[in-house]
MMTF fields as JSON, N, C-alpha, C and O atoms, coordinates in Angstrom:
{
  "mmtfVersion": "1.0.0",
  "mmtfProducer": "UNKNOWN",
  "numBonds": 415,
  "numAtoms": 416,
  "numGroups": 104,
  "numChains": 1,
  "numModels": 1,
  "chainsPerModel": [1],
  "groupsPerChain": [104],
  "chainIdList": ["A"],
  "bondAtomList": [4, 2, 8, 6, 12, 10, 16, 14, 20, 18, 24, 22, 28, 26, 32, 30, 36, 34, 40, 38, 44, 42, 48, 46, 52, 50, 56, 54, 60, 58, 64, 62, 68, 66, 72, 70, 76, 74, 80, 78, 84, 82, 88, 86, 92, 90, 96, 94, 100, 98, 104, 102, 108, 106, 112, 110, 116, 114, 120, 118, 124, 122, 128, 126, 132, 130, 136, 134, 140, 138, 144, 142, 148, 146, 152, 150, 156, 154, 160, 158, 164, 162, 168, 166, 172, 170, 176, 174, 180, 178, 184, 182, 188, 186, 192, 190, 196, 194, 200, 198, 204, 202, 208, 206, 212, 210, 216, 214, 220, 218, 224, 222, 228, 226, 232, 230, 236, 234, 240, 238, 244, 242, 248, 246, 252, 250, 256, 254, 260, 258, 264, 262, 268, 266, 272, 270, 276, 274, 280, 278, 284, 282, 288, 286, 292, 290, 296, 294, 300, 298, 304, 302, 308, 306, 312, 310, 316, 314, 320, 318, 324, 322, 328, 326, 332, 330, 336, 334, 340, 338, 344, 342, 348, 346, 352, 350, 356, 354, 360, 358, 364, 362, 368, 366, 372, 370, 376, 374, 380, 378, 384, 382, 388, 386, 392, 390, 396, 394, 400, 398, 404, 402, 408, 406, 412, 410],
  "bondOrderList": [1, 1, 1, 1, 1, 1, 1, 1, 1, 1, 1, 1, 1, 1, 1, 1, 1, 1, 1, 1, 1, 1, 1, 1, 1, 1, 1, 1, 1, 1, 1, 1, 1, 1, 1, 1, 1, 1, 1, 1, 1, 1, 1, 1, 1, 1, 1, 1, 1, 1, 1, 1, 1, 1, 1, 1, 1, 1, 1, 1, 1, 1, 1, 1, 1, 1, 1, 1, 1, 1, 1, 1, 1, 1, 1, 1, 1, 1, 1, 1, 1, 1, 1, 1, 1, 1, 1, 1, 1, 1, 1, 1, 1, 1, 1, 1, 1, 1, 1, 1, 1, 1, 1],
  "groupList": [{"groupName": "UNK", "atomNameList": ["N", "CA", "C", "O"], "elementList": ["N", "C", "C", "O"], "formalChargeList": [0, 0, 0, 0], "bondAtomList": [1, 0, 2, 1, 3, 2], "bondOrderList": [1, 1, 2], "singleLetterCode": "X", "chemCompType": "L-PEPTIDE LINKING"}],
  "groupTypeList": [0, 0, 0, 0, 0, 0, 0, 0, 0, 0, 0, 0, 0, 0, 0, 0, 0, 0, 0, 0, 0, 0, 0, 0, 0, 0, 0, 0, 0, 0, 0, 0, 0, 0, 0, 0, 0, 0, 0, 0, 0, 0, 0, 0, 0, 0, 0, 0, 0, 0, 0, 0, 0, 0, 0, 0, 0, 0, 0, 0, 0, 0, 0, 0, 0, 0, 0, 0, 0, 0, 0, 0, 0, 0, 0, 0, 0, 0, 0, 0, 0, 0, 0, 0, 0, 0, 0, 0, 0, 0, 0, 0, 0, 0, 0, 0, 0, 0, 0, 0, 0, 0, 0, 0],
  "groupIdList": [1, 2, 3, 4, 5, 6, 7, 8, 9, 10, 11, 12, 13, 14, 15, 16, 17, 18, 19, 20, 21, 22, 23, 24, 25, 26, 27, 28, 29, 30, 31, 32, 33, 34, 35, 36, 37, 38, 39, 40, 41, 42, 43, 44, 45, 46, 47, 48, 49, 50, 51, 52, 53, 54, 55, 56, 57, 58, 59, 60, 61, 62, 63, 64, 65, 66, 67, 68, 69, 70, 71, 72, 73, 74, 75, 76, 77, 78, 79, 80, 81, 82, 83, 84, 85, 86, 87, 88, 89, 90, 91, 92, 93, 94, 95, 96, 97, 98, 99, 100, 101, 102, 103, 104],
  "secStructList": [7, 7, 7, 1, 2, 2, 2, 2, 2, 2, 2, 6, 6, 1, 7, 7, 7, 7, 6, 6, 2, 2, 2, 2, 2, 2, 2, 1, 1, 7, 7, 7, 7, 7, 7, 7, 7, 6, 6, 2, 2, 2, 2, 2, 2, 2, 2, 2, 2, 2, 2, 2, 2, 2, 2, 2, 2, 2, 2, 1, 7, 6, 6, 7, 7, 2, 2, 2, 2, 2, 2, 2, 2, 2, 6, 6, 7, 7, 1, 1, 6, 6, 2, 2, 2, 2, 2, 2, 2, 2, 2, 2, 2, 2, 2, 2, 2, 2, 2, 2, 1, 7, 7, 7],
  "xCoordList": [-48.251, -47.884, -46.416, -45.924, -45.682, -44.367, -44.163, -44.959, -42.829, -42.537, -41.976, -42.25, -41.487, -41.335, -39.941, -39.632, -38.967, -37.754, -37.835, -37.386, -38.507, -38.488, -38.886, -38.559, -39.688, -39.977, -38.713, -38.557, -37.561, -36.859, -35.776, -35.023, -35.461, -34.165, -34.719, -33.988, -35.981, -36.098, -35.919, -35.22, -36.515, -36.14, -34.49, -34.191, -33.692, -32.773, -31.881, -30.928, -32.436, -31.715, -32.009, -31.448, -33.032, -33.676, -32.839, -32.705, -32.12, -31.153, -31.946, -33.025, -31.08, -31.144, -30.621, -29.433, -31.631, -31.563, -31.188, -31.775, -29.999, -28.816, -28.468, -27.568, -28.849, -28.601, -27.401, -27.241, -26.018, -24.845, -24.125, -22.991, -24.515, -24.194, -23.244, -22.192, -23.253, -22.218, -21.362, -20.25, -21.302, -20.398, -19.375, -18.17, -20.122, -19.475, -18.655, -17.687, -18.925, -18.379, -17.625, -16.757, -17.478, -16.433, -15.099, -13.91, -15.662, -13.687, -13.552, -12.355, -14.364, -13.38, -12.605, -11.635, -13.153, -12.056, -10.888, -10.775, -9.224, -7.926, -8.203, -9.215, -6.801, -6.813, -6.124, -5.511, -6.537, -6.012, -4.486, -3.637, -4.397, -2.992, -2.452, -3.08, -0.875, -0.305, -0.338, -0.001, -0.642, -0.38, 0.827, 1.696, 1.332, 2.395, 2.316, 1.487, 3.275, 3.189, 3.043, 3.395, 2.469, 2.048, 2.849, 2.62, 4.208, 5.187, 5.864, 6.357, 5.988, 6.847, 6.595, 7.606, 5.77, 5.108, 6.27, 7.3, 5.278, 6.036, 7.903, 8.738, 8.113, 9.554, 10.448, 11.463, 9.464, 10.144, 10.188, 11.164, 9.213, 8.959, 9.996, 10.752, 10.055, 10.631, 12.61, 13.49, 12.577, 13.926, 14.428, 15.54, 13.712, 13.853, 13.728, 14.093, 13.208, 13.464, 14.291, 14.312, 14.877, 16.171, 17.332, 17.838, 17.517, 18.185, 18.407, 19.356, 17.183, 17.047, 17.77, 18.669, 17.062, 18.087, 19.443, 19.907, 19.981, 21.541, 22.083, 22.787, 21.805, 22.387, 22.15, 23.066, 21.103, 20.895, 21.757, 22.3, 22.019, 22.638, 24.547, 25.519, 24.474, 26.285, 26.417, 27.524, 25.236, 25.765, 25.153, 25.461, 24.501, 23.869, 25.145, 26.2, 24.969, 25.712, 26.482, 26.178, 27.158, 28.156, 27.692, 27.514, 27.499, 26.81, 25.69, 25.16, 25.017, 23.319, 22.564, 22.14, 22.379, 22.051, 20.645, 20.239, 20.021, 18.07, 18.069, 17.083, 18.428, 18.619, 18.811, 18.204, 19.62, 20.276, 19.031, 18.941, 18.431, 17.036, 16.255, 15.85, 15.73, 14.623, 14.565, 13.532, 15.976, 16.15, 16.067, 15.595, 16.774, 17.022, 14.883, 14.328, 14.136, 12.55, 12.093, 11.275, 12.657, 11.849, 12.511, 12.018, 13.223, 13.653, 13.432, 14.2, 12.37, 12.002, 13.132, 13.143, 14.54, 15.347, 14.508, 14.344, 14.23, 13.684, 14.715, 14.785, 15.535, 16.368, 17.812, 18.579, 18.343, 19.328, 19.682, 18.837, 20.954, 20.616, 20.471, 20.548, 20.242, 19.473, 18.342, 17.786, 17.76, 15.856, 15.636, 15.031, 16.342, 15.88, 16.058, 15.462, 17.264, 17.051, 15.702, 15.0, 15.457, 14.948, 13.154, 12.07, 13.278, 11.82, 11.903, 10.85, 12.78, 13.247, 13.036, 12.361, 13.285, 13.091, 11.636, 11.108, 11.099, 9.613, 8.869, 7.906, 9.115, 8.247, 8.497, 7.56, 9.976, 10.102, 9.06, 8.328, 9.497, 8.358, 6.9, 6.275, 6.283, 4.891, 4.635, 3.655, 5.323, 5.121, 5.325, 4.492, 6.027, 6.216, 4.682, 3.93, 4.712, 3.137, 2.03, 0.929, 2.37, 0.563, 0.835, -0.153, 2.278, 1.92, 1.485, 0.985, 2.279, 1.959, 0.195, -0.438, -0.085, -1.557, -2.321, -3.494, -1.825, -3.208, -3.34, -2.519, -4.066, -4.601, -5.342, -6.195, -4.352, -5.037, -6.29, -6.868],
  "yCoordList": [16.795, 15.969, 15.555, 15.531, 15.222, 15.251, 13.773, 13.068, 13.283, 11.915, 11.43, 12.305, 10.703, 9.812, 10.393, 11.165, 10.138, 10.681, 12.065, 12.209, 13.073, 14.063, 15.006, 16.118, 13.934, 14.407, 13.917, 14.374, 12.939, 12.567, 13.648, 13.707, 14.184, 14.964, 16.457, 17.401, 16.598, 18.113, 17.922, 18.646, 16.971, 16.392, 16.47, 17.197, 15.934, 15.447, 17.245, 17.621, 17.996, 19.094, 20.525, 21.616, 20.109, 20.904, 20.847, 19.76, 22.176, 22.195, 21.051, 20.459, 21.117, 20.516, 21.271, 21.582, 21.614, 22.351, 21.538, 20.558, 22.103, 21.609, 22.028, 21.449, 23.186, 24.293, 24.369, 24.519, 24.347, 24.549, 22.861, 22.728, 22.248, 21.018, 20.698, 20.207, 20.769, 20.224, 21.117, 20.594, 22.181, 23.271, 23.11, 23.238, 22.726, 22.316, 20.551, 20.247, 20.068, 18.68, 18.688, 17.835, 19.436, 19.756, 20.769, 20.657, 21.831, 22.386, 21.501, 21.464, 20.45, 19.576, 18.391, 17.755, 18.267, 17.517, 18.094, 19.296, 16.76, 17.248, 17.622, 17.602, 18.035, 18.91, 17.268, 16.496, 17.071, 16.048, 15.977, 16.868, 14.627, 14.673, 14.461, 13.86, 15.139, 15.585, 14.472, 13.394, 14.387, 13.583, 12.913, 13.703, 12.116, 12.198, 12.197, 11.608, 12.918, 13.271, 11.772, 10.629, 12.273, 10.633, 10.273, 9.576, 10.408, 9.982, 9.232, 8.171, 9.392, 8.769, 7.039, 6.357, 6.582, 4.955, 4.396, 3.764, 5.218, 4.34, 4.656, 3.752, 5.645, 6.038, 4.823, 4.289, 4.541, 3.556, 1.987, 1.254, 1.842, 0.541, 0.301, -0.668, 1.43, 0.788, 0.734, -0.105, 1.902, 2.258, 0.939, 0.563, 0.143, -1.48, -2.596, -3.737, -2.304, -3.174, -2.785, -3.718, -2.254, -1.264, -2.031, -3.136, -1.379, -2.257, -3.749, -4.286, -4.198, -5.763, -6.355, -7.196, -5.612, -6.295, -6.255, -6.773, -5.092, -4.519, -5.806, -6.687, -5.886, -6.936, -8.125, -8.942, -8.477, -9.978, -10.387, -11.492, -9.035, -9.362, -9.39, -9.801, -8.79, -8.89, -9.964, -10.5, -10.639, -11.782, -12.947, -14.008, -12.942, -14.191, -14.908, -14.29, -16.215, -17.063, -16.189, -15.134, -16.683, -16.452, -16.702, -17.833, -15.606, -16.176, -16.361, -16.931, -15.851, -16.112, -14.894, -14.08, -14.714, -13.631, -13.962, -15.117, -13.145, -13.197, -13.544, -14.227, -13.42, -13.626, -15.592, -16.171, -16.282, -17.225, -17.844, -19.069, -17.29, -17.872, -18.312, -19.473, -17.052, -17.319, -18.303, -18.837, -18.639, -19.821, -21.215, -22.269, -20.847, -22.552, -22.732, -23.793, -21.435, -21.822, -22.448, -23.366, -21.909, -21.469, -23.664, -24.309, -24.07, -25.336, -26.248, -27.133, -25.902, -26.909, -27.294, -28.204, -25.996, -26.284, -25.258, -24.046, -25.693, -24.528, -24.72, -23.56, -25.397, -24.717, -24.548, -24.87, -24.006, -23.64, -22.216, -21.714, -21.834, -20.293, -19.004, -17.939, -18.988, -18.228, -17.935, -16.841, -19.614, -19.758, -18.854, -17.784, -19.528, -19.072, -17.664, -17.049, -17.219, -15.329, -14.82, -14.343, -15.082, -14.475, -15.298, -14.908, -15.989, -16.33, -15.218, -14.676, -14.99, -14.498, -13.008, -12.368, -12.225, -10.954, -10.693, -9.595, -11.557, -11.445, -11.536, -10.773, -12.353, -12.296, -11.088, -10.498, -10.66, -9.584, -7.912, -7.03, -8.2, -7.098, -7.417, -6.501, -8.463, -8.985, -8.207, -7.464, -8.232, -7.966, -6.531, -6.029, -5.864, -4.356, -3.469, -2.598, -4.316, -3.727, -4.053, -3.509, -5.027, -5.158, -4.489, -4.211, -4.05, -3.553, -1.654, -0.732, -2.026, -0.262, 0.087, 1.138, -1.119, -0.808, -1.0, -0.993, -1.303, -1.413, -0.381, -0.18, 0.122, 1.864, 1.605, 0.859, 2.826, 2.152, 2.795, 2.294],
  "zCoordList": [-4.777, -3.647, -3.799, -4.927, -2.703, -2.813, -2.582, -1.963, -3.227, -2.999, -1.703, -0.882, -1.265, -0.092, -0.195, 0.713, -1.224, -1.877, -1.033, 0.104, -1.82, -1.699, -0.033, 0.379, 0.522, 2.285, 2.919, 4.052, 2.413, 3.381, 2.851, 3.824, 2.269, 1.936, 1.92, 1.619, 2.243, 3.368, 4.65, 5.358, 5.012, 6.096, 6.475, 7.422, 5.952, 6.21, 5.887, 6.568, 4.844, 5.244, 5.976, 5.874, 6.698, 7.871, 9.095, 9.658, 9.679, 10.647, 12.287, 12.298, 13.222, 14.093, 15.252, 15.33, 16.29, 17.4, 18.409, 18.864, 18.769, 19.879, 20.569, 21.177, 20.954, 21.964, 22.137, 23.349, 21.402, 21.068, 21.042, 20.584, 21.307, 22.019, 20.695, 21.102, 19.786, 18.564, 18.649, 18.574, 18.765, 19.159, 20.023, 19.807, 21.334, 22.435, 22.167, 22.865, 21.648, 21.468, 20.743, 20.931, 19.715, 18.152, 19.084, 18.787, 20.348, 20.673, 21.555, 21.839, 22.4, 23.313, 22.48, 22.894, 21.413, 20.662, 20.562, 20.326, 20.845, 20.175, 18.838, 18.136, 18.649, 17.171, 16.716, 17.453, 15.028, 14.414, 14.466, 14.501, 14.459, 14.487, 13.121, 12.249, 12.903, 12.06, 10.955, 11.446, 9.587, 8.606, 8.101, 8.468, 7.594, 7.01, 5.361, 4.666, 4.99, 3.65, 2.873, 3.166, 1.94, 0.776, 0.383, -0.606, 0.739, -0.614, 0.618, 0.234, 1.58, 2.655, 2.759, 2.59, 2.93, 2.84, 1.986, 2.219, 0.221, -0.805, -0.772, -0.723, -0.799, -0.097, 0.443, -0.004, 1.876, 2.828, 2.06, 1.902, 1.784, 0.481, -0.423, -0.347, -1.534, -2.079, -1.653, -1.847, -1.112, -0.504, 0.097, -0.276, 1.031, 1.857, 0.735, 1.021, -0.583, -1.509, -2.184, -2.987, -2.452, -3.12, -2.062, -2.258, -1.236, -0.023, -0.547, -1.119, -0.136, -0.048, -1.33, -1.374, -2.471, -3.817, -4.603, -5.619, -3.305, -3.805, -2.65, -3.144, -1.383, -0.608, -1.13, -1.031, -1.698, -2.287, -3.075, -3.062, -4.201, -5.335, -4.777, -5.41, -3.411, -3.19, -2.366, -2.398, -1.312, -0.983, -1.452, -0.908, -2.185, -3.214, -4.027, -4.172, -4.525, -5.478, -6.52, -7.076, -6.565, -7.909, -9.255, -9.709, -9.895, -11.466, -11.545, -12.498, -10.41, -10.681, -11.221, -10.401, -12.405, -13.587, -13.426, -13.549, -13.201, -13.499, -15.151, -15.427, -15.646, -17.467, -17.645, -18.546, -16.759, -16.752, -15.642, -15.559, -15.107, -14.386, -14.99, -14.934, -16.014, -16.769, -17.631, -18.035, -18.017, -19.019, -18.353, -18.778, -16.968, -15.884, -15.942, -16.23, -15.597, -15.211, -16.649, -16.694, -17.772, -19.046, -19.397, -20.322, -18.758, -19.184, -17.872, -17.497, -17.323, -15.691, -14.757, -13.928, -15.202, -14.178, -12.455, -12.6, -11.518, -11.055, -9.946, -9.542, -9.21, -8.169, -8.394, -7.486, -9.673, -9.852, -8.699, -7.958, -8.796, -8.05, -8.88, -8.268, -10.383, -10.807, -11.016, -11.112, -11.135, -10.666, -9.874, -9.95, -8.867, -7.188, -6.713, -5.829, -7.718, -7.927, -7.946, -7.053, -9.459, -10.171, -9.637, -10.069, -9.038, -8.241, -6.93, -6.594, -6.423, -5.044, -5.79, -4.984, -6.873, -7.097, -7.634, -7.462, -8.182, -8.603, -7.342, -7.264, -6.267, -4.982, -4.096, -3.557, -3.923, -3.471, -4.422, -3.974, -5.604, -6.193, -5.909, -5.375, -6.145, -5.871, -4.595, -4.644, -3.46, -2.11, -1.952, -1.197, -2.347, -2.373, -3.287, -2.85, -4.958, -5.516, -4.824, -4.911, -4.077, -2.747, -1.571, -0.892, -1.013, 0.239, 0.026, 0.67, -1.763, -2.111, -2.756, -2.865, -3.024, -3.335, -2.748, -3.121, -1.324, -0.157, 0.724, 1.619, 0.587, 1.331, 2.916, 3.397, 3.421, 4.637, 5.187, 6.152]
}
């Protein structure tokens, strides 16, 4: 005697008479539209954060070293303008590794 398991997955791979009807519904579909290659997303990502941190760094404060941040955070200075760099480049990365690890 066969299991419950086993009647539903003959079942389930026993063809289905359609009198072409899937046939007919599969060429009136458009053809898919074109992909874009996988590398293009992260490309645009990081390229606009690349961007973003060469302009930051030419019109940002004078003397504000991410090195000279870590020390203003690492001593509860937090709004010096190297804090505020080097908070401002960790959020900018934060936001680029989530918009690159969310699949659409």
């Amino acid at each position: 005697m066969k299991s419950i398991e086993q009647l539903l997955v003959d079942d389930a791979r026993a063809p289905l008479e359609d009198a072409g009807f899937s046939a007919r519904v599969m060429g009136a579909l458009p053809p898919p539209a074109p992909r874009m290659a996988w590398w293009w997303k992260p490309a645009l990502i990081l390229g606009s954060a690349t961007l973003g941190s060469v302009l930051a760094a030419a019109f940002g404060p004078a003397g504000a070293s991410l090195a000279q941040g870590a020390i203003d955070l690492a001593t509860a200075h937090y709004l010096t303008p190297g804090a505020l760099s080097l908070l401002g480049s960790a959020l900018t990365l934060a936001v680029v590794g989530a918009v690159l690890a969310a699949d659409e």
